[in-house]
SERO-4910 file (N, C-alpha, C, O; in steps of 0.05 Angstrom, whole numbers):
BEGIN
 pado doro    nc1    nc2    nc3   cac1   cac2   cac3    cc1    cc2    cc3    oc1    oc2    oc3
  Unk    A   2801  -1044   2082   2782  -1050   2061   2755  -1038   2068   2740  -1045   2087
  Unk    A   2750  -1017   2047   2720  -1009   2066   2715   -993   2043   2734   -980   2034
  Unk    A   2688   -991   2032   2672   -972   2018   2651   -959   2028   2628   -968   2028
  Unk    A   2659   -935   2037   2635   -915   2058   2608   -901   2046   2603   -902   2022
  Unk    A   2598   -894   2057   2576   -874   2053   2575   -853   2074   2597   -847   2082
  Unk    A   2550   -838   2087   2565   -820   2099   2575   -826   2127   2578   -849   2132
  Unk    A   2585   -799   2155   2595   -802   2165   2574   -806   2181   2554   -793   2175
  Unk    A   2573   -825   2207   2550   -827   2235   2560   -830   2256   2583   -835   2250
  Unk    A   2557   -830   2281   2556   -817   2307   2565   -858   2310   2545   -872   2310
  Unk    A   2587   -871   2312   2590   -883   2330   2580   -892   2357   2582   -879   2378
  Unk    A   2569   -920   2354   2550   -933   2377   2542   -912   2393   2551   -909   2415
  Unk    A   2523   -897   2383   2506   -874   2391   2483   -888   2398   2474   -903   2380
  Unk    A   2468   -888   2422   2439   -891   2426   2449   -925   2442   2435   -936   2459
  Unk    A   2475   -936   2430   2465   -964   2431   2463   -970   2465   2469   -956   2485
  Unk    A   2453   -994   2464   2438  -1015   2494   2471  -1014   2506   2492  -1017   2492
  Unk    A   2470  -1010   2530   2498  -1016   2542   2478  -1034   2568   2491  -1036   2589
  Unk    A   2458  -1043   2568   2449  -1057   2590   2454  -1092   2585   2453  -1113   2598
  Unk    A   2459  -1085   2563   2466  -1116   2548   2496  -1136   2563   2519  -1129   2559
  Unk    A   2491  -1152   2574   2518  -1162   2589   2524  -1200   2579   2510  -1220   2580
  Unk    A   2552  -1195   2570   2557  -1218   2565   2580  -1237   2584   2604  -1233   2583
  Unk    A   2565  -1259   2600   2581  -1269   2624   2614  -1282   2610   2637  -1280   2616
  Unk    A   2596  -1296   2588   2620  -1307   2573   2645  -1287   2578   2667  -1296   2585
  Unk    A   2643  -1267   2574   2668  -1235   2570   2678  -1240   2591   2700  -1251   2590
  Unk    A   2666  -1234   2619   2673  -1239   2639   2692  -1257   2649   2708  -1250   2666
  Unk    A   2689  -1277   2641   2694  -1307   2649   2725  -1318   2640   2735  -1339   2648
  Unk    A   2739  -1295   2620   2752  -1313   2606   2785  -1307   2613   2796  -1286   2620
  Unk    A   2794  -1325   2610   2837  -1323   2624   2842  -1304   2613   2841  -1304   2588
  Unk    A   2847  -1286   2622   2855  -1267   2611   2889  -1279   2606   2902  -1288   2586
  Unk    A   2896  -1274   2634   2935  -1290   2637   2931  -1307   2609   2947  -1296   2594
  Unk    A   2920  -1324   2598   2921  -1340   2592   2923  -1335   2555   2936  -1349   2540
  Unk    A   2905  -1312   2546   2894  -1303   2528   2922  -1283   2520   2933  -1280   2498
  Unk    A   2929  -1271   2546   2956  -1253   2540   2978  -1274   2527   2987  -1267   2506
  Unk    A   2987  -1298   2537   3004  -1308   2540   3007  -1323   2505   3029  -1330   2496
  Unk    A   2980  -1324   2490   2979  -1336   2468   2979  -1313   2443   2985  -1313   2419
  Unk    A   2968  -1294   2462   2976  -1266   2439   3003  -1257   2441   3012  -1248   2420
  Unk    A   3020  -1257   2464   3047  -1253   2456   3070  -1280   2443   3095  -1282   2439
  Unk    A   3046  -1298   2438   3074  -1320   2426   3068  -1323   2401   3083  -1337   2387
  Unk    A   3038  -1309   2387   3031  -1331   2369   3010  -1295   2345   3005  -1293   2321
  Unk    A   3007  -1281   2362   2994  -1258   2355   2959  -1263   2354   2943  -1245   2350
  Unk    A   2954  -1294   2361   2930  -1291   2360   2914  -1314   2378   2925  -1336   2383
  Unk    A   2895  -1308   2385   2892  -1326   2407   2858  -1331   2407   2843  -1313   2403
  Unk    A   2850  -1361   2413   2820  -1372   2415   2802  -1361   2436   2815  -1343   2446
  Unk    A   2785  -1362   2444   2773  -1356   2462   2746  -1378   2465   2729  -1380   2446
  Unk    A   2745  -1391   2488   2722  -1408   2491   2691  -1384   2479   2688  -1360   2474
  Unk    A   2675  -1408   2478   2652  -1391   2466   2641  -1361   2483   2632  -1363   2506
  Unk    A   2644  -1329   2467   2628  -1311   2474   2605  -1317   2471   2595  -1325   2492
  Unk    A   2590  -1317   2450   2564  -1319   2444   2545  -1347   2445   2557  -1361   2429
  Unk    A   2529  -1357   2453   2510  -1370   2454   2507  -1385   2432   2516  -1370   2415
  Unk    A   2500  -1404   2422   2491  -1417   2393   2455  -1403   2386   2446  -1406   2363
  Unk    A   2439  -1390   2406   2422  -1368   2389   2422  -1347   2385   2404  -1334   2373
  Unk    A   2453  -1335   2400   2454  -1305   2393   2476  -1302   2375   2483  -1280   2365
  Unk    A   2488  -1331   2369   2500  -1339   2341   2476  -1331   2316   2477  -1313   2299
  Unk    A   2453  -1349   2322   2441  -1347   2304   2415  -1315   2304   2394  -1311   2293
  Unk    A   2425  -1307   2314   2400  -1277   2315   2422  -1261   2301   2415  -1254   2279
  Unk    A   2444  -1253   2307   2470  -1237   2303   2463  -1248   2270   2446  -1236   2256
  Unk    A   2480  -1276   2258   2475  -1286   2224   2444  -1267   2223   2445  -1244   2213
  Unk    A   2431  -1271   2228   2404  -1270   2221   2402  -1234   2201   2389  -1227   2181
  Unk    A   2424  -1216   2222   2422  -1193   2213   2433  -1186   2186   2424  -1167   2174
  Unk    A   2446  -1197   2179   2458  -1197   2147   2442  -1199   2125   2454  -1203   2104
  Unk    A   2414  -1196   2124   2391  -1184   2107   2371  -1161   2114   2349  -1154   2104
  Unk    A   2388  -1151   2134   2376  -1138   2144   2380  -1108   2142   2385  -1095   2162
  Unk    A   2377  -1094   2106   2398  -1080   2092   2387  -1047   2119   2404  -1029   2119
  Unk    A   2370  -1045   2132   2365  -1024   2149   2391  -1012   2170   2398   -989   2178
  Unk    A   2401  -1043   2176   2424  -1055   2200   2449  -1042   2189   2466  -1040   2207
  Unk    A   2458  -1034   2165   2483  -1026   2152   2481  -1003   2145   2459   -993   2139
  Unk    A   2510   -988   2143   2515   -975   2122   2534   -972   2100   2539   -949   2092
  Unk    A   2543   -992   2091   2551  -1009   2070   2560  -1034   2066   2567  -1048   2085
  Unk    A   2562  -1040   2041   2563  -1070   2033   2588  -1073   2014   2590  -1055   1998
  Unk    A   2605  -1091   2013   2623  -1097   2009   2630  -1121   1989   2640  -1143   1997
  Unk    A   2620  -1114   1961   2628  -1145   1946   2660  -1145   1935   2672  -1132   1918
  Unk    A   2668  -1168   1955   2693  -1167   1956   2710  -1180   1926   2734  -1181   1924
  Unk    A   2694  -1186   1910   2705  -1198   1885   2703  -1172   1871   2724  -1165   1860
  Unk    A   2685  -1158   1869   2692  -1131   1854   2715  -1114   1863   2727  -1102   1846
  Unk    A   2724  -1112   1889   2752  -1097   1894   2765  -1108   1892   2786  -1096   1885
  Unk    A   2769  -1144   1895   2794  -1164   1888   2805  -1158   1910   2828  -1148   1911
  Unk    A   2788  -1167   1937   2791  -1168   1963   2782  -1204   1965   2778  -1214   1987
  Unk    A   2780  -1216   1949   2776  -1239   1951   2744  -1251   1936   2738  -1246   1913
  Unk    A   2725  -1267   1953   2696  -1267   1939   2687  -1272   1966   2700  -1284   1984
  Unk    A   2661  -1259   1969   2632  -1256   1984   2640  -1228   1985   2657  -1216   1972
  Unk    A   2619  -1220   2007   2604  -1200   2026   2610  -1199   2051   2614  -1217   2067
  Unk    A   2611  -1170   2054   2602  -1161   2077   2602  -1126   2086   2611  -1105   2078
  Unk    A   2585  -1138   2107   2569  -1107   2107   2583  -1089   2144   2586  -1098   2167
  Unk    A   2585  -1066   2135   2595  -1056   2161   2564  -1041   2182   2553  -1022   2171
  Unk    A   2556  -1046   2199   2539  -1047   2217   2535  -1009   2218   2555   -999   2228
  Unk    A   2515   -992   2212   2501   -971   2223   2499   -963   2244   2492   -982   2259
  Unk    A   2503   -937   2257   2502   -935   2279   2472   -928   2286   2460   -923   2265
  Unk    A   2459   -926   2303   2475   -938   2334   2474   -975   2330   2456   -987   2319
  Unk    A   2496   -988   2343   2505  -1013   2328   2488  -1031   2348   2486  -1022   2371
  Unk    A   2472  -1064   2341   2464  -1075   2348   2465  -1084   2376   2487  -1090   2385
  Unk    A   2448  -1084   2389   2465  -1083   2422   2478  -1099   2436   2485  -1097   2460
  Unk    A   2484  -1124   2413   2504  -1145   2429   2531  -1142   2413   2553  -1145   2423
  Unk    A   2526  -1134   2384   2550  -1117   2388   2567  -1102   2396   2591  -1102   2404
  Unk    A   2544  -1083   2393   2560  -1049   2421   2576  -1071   2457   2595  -1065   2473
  Unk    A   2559  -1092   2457   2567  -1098   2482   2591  -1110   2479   2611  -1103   2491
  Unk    A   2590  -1132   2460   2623  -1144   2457   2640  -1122   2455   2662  -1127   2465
  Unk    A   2637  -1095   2444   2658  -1070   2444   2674  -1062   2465   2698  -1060   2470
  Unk    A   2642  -1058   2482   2656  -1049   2515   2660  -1069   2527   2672  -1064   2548
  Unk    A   2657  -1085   2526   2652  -1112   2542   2694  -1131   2540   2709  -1145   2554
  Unk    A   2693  -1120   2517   2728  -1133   2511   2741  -1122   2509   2762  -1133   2500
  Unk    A   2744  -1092   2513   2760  -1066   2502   2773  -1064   2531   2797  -1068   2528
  Unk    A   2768  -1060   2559   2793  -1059   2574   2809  -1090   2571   2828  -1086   2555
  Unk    A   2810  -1110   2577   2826  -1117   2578   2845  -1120   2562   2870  -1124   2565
  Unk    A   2823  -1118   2535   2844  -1109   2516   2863  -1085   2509   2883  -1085   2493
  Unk    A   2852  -1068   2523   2873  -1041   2530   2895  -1046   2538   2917  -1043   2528
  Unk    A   2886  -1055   2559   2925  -1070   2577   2942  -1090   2566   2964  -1095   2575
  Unk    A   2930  -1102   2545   2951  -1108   2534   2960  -1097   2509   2981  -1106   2498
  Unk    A   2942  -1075   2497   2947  -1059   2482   2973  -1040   2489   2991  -1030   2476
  Unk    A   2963  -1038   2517   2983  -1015   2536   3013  -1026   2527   3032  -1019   2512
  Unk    A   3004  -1051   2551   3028  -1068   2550   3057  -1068   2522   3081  -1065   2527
  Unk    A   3047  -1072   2502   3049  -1074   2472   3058  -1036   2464   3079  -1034   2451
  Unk    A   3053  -1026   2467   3054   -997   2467   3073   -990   2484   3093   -981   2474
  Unk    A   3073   -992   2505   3099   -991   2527   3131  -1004   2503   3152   -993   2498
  Unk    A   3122  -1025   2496   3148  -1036   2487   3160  -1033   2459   3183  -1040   2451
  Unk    A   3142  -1023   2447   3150  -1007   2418   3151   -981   2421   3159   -966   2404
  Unk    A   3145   -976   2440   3149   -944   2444   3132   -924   2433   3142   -905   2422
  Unk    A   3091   -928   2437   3081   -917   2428   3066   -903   2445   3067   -903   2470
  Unk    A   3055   -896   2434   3025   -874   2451   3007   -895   2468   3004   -917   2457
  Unk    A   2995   -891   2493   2987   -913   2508   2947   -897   2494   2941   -879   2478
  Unk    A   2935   -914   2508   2904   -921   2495   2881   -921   2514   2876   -941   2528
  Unk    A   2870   -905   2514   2847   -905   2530   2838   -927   2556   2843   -951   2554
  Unk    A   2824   -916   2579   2823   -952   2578   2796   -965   2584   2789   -986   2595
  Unk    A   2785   -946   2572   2748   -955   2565   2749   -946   2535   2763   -931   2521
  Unk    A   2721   -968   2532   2711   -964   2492   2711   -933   2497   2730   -921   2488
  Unk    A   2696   -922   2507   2695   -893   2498   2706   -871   2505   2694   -849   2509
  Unk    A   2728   -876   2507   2752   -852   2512   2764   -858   2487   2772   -839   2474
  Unk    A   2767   -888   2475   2777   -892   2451   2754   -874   2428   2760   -862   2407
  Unk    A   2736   -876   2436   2713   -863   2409   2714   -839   2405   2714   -826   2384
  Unk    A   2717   -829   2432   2720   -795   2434   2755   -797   2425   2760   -773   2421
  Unk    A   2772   -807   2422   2795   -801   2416   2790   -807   2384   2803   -793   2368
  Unk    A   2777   -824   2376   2779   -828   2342   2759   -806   2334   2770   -795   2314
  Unk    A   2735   -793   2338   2721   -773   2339   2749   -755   2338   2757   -753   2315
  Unk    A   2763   -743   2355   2777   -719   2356   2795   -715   2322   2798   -697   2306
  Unk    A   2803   -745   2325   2827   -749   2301   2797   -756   2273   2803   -772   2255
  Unk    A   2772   -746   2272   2758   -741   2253   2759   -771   2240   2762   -775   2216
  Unk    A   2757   -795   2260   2745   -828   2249   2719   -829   2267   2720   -829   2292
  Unk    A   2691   -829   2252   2669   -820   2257   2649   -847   2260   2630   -853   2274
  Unk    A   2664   -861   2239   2636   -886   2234   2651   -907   2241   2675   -910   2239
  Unk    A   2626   -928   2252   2638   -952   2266   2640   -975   2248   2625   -979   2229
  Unk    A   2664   -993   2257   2678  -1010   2240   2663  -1038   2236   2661  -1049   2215
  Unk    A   2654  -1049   2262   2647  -1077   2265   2625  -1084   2237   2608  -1071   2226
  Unk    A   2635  -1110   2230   2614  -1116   2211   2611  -1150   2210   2621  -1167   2224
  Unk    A   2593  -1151   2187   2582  -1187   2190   2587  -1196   2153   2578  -1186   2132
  Unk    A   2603  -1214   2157   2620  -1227   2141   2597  -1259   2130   2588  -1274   2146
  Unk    A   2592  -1261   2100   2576  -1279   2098   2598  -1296   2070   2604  -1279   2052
  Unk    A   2604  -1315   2067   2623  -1332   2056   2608  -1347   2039   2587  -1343   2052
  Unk    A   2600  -1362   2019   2594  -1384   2004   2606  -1399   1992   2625  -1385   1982
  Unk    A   2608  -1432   1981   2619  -1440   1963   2639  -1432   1942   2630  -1431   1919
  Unk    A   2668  -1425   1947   2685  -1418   1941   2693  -1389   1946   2715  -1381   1941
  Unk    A   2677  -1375   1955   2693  -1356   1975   2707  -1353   1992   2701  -1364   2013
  Unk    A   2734  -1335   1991   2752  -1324   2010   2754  -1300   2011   2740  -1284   1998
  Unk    A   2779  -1291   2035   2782  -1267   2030   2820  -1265   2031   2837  -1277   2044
  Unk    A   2820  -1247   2013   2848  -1245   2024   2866  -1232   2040   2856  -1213   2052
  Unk    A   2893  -1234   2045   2908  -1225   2074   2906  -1199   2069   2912  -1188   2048
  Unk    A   2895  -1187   2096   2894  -1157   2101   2901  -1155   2118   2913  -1172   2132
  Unk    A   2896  -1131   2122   2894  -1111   2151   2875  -1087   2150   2872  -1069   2134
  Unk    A   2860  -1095   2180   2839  -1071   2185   2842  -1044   2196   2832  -1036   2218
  Unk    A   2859  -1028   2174   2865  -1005   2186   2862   -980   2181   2882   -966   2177
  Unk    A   2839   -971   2181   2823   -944   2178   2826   -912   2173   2817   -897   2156
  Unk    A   2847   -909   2201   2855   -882   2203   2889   -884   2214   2903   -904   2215
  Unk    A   2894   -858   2221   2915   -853   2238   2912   -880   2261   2929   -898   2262
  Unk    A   2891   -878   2278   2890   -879   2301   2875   -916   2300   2852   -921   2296
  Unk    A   2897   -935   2305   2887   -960   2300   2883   -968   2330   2894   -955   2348
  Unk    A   2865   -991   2335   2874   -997   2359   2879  -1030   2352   2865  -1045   2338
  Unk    A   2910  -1037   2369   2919  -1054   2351   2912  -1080   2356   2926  -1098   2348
  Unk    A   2886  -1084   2370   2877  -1110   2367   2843  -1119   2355   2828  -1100   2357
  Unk    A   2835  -1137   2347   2810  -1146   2337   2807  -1167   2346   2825  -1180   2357
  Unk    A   2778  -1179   2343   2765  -1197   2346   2747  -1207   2328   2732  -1190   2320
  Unk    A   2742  -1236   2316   2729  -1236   2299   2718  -1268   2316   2732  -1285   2329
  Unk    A   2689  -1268   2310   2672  -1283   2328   2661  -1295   2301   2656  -1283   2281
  Unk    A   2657  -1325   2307   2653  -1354   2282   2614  -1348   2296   2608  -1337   2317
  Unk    A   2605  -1355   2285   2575  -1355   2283   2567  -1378   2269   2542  -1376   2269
  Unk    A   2575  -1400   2256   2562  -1423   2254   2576  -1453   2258   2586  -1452   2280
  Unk    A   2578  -1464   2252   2589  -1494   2255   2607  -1509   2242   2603  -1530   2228
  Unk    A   2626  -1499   2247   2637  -1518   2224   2642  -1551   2223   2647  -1566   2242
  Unk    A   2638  -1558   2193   2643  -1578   2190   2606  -1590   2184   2598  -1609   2171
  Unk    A   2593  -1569   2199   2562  -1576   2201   2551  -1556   2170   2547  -1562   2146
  Unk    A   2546  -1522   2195   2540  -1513   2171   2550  -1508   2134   2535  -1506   2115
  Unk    A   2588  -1505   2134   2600  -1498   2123   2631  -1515   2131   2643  -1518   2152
  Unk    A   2637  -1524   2105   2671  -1532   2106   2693  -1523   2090   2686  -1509   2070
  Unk    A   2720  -1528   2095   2724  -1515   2088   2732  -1484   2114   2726  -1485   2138
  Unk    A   2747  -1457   2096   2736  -1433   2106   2756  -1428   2137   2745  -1417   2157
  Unk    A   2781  -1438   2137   2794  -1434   2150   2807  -1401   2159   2811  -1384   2140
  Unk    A   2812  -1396   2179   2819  -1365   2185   2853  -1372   2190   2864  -1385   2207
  Unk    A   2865  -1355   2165   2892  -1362   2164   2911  -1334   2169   2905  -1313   2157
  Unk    A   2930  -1335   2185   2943  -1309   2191   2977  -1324   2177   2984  -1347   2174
  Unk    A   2993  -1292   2168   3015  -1287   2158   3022  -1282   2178   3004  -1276   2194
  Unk    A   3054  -1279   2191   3057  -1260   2202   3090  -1258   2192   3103  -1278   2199
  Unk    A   3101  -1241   2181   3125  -1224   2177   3144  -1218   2188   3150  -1194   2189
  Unk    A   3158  -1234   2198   3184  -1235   2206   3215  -1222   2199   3231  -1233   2183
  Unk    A   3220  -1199   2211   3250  -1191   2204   3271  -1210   2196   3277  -1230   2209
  Unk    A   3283  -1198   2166   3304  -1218   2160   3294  -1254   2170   3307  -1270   2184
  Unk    A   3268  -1258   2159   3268  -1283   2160   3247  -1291   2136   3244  -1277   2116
  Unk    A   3230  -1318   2140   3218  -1326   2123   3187  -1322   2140   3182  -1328   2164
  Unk    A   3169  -1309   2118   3140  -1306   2132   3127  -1337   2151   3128  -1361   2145
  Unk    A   3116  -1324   2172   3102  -1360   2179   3078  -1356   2189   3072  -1338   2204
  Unk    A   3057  -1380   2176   3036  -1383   2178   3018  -1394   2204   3030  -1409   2220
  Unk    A   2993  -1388   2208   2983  -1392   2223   2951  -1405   2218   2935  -1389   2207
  Unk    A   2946  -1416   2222   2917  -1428   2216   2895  -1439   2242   2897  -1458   2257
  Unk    A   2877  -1424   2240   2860  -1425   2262   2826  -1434   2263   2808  -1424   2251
  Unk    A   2826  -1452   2276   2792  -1464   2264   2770  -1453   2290   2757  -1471   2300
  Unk    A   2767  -1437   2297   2736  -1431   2314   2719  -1450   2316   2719  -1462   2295
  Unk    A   2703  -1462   2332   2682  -1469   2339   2665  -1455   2338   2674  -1433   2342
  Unk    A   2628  -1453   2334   2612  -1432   2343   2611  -1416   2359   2608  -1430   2379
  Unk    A   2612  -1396   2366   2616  -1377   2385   2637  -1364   2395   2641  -1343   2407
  Unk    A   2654  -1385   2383   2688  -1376   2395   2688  -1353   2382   2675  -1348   2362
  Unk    A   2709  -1332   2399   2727  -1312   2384   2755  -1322   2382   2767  -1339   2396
  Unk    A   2764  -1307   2360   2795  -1299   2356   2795  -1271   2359   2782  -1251   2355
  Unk    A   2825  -1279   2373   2833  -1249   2385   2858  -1246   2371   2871  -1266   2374
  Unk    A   2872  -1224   2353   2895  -1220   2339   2902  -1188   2325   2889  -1172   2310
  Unk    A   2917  -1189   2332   2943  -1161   2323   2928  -1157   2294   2923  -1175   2279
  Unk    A   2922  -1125   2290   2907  -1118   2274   2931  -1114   2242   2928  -1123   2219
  Unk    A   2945  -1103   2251   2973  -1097   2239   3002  -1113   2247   3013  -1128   2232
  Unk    A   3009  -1106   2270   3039  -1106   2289   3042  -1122   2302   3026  -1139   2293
  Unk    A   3055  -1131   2323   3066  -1139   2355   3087  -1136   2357   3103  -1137   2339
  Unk    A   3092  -1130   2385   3126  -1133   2393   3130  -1165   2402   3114  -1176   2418
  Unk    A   3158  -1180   2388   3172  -1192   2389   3196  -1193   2404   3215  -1187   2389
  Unk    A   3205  -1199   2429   3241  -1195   2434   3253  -1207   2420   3252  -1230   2412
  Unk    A   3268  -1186   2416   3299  -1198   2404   3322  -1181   2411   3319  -1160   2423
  Unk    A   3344  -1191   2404   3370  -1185   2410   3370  -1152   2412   3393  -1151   2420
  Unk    A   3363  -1128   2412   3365  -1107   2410   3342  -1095   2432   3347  -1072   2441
  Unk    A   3322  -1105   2438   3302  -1105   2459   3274  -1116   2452   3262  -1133   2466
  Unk    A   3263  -1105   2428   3240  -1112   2424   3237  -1101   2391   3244  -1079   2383
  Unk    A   3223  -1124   2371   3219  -1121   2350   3192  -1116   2339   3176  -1120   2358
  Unk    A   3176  -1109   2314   3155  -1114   2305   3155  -1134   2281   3166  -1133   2259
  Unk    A   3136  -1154   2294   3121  -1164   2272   3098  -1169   2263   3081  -1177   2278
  Unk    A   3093  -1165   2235   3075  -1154   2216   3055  -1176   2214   3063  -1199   2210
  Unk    A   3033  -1170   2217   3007  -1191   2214   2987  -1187   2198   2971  -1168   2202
  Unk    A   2984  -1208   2172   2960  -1203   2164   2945  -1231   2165   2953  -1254   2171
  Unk    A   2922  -1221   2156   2895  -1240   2157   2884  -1243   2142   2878  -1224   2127
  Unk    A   2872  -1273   2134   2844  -1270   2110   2831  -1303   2118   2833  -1310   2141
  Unk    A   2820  -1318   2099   2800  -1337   2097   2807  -1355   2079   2806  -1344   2057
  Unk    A   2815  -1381   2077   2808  -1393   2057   2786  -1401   2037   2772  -1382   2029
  Unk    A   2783  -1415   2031   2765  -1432   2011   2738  -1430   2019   2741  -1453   2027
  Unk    A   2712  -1424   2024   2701  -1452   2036   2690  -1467   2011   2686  -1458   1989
  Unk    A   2684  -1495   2022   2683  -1513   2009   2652  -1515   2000   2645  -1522   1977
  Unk    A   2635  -1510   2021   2606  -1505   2020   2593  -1494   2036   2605  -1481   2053
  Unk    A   2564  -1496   2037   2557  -1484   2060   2560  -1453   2058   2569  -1438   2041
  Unk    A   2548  -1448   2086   2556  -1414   2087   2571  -1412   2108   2569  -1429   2126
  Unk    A   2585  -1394   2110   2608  -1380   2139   2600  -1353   2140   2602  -1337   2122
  Unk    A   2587  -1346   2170   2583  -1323   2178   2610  -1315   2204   2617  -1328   2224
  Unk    A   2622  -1286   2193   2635  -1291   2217   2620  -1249   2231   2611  -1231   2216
  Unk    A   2623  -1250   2255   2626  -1224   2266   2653  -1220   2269   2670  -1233   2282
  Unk    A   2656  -1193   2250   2683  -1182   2262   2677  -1151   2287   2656  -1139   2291
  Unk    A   2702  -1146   2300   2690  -1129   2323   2721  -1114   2317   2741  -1128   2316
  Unk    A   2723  -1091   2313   2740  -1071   2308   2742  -1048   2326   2725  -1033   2319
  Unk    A   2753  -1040   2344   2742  -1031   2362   2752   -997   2355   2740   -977   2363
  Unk    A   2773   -996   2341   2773   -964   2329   2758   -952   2307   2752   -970   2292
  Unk    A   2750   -929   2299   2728   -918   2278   2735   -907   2250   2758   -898   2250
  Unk    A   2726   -905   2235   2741   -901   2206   2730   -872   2198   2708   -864   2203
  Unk    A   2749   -859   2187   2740   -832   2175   2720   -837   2166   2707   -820   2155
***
């Protein structure tokens, strides 16, 4: 889902001095173990409750983008959102590099067992690889929800060259600022019946989940199943979320 303008230089210029301990800190074993059973997995709080609120803050900040997305006009659901200009805000750019190896390895991992092409294993061997395959502009953007907005089940997938996991980081409170506004995943099961998944964030938390795919075992060695994503309701209030995409779109 994306309406472009032109092409820009990918987190060009941006702050890489920016460090988030939270990133550091987190099970990885643990984070693997819930992405291969479930395709998607919580993460105690990355961000801070004021770099929750400085991050929301940028979503009027029409300088910060290079486009905007009213999702009831494409019948992508209802609200906004805007995909982030390069060079990208610098706690963005940092969540990029900051979560992209370990998420490599289990990208790898996942790749090994479907039998694909293995993945860089820094953000920017991936950028210079989506650069080569001509995906130029960066993906991450900030998602703003109101009173009866959702979005519906997608997938964030740009070019050739996906990388098959995301992150999407909750930025306010639920239950406080906004109710309602649940993050609900499909996921697609061979010869079976689709099954659902429903996931509530806390402030700061991320979700971590299969952009498209995963491998599944089954009887033959290893299967794919199909994942999509969207939002319920919310009920009131506003829902800001950061999403973090770590491959680039033509």
């Amino acid at each position: 889902m994306e309406e472009g303008r032109a092409p820009a230089a990918p987190d060009a210029g941006a702050d890489d001095a920016v460090e988030l301990p939270a990133v550091d800190a987190l099970d990885w074993p643990s984070l693997t173990t819930a992405l291969d059973a479930e395709g998607v997995a919580v993460t105690p709080p990355l961000l801070s409750p004021r770099a929750c609120e400085e991050v929301r803050a940028l979503f009027d900040r029409d300088e910060v983008f290079r486009s905007t997305v009213d999702m009831g006009r494409h019948r992508f659901g209802s609200g906004r959102y805007r995909y982030f200009a390069a060079p990208l805000p610098p706690v963005v750019a940092a969540l990029r590099r900051q979560l992209y190896p370990p998420l490599a390895r289990i990208a790898n991992q996942w790749a090994e067992r479907l039998d694909r092409p293995r993945f860089p294993q820094t953000h920017a061997g991936l950028t210079a690889a989506c650069a080569a395959a001509g995906q130029l502009r960066p993906t991450p953007l900030l998602l703003r929800y109101g009173p009866g907005d959702y979005n519906c089940l997608h997938q964030d997938v740009y070019g050739e060259l996906t990388f098959p996991l995301q992150v999407a980081v909750m930025l306010d409170r639920p239950d406080v600022d906004f109710t309602g506004g649940e993050s609900v995943f499909v996921e697609q099961r061979p010869r079976a019946q689709s099954r659902p998944v429903v996931k509530r964030p806390g402030q700061g938390q991320g979700l971590i989940f299969a952009v498209h795919d995963r491998p599944v075992p089954s009887a033959r060695g290893w299967s794919r199943f199909m994942l999509r994503h969207g939002v319920s309701a919310v009920h009131d209030g506003q829902r800001h979320v950061l999403g973090v995409i770590f491959h680039d779109a033509p």
